[in-house]
MDTraj code that builds the backbone (N, CA, C; nanometers):
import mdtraj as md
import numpy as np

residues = "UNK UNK UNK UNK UNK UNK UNK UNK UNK UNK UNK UNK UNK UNK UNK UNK UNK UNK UNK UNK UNK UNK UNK UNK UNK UNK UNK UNK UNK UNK UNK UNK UNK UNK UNK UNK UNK UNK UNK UNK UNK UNK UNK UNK UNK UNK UNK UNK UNK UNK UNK UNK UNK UNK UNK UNK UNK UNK UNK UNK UNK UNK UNK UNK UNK UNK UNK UNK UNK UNK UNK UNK UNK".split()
xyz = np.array([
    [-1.4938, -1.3228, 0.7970],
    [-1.5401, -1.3561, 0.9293],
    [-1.5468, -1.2307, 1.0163],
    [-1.4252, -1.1493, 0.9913],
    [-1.4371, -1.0391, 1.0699],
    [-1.5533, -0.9279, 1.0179],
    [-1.5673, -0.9433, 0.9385],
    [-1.7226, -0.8673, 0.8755],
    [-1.8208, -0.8928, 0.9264],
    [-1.8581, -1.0167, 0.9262],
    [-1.9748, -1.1192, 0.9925],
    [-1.9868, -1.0726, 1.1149],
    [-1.9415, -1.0758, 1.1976],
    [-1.8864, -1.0380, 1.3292],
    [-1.9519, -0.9341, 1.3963],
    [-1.8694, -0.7930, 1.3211],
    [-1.8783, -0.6491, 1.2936],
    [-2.0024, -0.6345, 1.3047],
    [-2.0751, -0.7351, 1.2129],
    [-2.2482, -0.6463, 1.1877],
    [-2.3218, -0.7475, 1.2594],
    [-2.3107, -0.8401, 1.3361],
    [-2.4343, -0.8806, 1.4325],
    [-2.4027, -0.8639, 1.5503],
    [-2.3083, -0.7426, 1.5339],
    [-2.3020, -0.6731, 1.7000],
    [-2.3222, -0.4794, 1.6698],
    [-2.3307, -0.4421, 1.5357],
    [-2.3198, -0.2900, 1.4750],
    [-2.2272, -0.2374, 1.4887],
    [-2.0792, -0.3228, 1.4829],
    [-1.9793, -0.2826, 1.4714],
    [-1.9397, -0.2112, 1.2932],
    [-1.8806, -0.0909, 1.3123],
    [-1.8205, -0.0579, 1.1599],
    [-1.6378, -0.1337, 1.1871],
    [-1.6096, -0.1244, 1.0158],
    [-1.4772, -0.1736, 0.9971],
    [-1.4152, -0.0582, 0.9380],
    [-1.3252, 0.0010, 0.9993],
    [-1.2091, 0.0377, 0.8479],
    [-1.1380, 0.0099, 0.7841],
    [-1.1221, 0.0110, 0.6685],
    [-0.9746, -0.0414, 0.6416],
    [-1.0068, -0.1448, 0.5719],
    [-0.8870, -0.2006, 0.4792],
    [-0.7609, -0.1917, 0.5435],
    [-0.7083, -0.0817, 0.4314],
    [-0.5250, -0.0322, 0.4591],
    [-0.4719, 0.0920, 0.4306],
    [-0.5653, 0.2075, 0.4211],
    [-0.5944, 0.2152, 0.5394],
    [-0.6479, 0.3783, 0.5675],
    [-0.5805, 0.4291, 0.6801],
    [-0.6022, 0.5761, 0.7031],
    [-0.5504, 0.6192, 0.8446],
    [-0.5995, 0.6281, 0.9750],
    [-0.7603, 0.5578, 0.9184],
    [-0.8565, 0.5730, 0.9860],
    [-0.9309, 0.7057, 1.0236],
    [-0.9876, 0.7443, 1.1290],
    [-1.0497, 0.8648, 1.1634],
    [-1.0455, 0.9535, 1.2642],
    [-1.0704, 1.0789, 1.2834],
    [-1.0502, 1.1957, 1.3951],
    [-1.1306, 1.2788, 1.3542],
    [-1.1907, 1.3232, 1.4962],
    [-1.3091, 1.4101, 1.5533],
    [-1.2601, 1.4766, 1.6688],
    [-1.2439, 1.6087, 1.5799],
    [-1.1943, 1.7058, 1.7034],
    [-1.2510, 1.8029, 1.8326],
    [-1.3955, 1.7457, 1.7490],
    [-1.4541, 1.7905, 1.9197],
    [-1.4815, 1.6748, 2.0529],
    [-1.4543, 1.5633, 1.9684],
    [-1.4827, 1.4133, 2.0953],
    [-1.4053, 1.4247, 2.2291],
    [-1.2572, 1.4117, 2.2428],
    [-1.1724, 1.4971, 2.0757],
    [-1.1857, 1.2792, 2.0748],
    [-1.1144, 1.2335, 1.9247],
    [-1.0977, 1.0634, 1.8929],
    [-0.9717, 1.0940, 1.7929],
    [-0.8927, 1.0353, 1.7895],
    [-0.7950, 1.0411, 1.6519],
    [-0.7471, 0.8924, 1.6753],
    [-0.7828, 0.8234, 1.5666],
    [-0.7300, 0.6855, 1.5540],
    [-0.6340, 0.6641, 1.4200],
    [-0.5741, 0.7945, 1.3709],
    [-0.4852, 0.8372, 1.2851],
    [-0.3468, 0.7663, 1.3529],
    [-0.2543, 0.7861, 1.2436],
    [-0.1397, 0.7852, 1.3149],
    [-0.0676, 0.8898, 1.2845],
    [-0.1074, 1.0017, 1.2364],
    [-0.0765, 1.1064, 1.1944],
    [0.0444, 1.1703, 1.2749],
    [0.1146, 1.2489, 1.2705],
    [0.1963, 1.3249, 1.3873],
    [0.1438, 1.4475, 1.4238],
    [0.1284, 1.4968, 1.5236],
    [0.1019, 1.6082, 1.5720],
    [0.1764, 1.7643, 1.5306],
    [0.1133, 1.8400, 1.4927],
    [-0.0266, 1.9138, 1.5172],
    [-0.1392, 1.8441, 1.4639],
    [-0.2671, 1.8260, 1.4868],
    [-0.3373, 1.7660, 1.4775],
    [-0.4305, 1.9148, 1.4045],
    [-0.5783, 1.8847, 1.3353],
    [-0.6243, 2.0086, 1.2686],
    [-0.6672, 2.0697, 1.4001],
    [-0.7218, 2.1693, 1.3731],
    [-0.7724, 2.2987, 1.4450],
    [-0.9165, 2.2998, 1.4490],
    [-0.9860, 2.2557, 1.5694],
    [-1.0994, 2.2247, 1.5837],
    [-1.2436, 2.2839, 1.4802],
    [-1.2940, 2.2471, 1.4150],
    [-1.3840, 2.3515, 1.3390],
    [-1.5172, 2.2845, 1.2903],
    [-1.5833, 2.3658, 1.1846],
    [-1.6847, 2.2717, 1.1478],
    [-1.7480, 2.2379, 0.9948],
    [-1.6083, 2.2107, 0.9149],
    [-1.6454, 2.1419, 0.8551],
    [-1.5560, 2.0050, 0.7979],
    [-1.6053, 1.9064, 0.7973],
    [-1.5826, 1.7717, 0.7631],
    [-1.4894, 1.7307, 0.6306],
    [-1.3980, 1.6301, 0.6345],
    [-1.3447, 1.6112, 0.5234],
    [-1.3272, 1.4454, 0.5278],
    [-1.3795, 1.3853, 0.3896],
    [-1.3346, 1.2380, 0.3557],
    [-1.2585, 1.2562, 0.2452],
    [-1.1738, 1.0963, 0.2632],
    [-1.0875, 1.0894, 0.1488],
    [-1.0743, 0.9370, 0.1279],
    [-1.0152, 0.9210, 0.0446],
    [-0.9398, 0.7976, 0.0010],
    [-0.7913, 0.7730, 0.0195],
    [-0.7587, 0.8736, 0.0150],
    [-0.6093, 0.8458, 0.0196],
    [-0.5870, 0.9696, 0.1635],
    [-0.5427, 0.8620, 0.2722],
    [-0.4423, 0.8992, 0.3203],
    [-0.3339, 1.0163, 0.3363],
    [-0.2423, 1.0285, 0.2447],
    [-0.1558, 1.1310, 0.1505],
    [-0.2409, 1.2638, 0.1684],
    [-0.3465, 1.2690, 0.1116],
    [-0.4473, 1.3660, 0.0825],
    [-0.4913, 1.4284, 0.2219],
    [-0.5267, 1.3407, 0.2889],
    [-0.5835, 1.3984, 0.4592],
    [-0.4805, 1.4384, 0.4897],
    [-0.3422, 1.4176, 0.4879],
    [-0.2414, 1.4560, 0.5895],
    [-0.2399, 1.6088, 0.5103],
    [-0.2184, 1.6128, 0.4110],
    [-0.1729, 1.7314, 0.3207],
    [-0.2730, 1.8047, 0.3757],
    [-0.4237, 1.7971, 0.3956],
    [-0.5655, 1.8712, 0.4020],
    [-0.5110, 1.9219, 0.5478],
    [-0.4838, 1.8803, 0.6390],
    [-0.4779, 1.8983, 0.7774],
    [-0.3991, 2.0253, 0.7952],
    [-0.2593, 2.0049, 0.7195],
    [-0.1223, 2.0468, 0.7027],
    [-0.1992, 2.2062, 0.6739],
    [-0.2704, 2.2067, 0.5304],
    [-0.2840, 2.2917, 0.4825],
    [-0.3573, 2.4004, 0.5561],
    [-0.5078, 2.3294, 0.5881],
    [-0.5982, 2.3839, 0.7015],
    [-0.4910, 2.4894, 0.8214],
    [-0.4282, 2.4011, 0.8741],
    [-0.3967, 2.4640, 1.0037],
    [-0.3546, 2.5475, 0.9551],
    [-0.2223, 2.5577, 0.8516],
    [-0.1782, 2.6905, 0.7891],
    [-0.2666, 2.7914, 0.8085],
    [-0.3689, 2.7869, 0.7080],
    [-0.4535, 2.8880, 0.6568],
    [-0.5963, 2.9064, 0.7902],
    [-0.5274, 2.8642, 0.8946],
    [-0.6480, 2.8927, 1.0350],
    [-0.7409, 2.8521, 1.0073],
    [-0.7715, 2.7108, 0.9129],
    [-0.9422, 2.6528, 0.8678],
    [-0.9337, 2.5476, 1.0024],
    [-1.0564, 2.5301, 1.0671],
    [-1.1031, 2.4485, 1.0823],
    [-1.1614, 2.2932, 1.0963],
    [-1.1721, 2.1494, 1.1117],
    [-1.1797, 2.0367, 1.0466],
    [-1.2202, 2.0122, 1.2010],
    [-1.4025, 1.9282, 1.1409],
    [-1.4336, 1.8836, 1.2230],
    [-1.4701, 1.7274, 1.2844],
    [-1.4479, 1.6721, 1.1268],
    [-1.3822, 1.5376, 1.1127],
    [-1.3289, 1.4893, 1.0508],
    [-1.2620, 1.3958, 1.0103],
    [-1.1931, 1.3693, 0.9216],
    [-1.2127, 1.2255, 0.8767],
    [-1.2326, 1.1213, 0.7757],
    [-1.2237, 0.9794, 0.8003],
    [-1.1522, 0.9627, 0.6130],
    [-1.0216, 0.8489, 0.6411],
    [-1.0275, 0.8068, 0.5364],
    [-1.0825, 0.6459, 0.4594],
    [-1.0916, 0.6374, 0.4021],
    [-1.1353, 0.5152, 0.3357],
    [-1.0342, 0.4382, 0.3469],
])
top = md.Topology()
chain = top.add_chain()
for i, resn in enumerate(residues, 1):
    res = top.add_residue(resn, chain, resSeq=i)
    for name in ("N", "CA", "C"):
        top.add_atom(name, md.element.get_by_symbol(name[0]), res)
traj = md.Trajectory(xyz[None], top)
């Protein structure tokens, strides 16, 4: 029903168990991630797992990369 819904208004769904998504130039983070958040940049990362984005973020900021969105599945 909630699908139905979604698309005769052009609503998207995420989920469910995802972290959802963040765009750091909007700026939007509907993560629940903890802060530091990535380091504004421009290029994009999807995933599936969760686990994986947090680690990507983690890593990025380390190494001064960039992330200019992020969404997981």
């Amino acid at each position: 029903r909630i699908v139905e819904v979604a698309g005769r208004h052009g609503m998207r769904i995420l989920g469910p168990n995802c972290i959802g998504v963040l765009d750091t130039h909007v700026p939007i983070d509907t993560t629940f991630l903890p802060p530091p958040g990535p380091i504004p940049g421009t290029v994009a990362f999807l995933s599936h797992s969760g686990a994986i984005c947090a680690a990507v973020i983690d890593w990025a900021r380390g190494q001064g990369f960039g992330l200019s969105r992020l969404v997981s599945l």
